[in-house]
C-alpha positions, 0 to 999 in steps of 0.5 A: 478791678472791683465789682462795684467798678466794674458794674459802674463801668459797665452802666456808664459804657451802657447809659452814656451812649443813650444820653447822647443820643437823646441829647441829639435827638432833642436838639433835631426835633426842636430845630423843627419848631417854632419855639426852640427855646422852650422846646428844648427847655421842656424836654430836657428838663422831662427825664422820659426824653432825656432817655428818648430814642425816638421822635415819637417819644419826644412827641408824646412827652411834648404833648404831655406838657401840652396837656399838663399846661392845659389843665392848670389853666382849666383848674385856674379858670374854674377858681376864677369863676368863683370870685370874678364879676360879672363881665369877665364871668361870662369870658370865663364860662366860655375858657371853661368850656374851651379848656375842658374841649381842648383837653378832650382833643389833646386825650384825643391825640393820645389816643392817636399816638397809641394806635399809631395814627400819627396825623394828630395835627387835627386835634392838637390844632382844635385845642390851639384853636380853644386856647385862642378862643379863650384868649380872644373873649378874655382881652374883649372882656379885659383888654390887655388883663388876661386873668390867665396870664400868659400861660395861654400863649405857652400852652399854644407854643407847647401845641405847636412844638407837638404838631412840629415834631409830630409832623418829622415822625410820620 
């Protein structure tokens, strides 16, 4: 046998075991939520879970998304601020407003996972309750028009995945 065979026989017995794990592991922690479907599409689609040997890493790579999704739509909000009329510029000064707090929050919760203060259901469910807010003002102003589309519901669904597999590392 080669070296090269050799060294690619070694990677494969190394890797294959970890891959399967984490396969494993991500079907657990999404099994736990709500949102199974998405759960299990955003993780695996994110290579740092698919390498996961641990709940807290699938938690932290949710929240990752969590964030990420919430920062589109604070980005979408703050463009649409600059074309919208009146009514719906007041909804939109409030979703800015409760984005730039919600992602404050999910900052928050990254803090938490970093000193291993795992109860981060505080300030992943205040930012859930931003996005609600936000979506609550948006439908008074424009009834079944949401200019967010519906990226606010993703960014509560990817909240809720958090809380739930945040909830298993404790």
């Amino acid at each position: 046998m080669n070296t090269i065979s050799k060294v690619f026989l070694l990677m494969l017995v190394t890797l294959w075991p970890n891959q399967i794990l984490a396969q494993n592991l991500i079907i657990t922690a999404c099994n736990s939520t709500l949102y199974k479907e998405l759960c299990r599409k955003t993780l695996q689609n994110d290579p740092e879970s698919r390498a996961a040997t641990s709940l807290e890493v699938l938690a932290k790579v949710a929240l990752k998304h969590a964030t990420s999704t919430a920062t589109q739509i604070h980005d979408q909000v703050k463009k649409l601020l600059k074309s919208s009329t009146k009514p719906i510029k007041a909804a939109l000064t409030d979703c800015n407003e409760l984005y730039q707090d919600a992602l404050e929050q999910l900052d928050d919760s990254s803090t938490a996972f970093i000193t291993k203060n795992y109860d981060i259901s505080t300030y992943v469910s205040a930012a859930m309750d931003d996005a609600d807010t936000c979506d609550q003002s948006l439908e008074e102003m424009a009834p079944g028009k949401s200019p967010i589309g519906s990226q606010g519901t993703t960014f509560s669904q990817l909240c809720s995945i958090v809380l739930a597999i945040a909830k298993q590392v404790k």
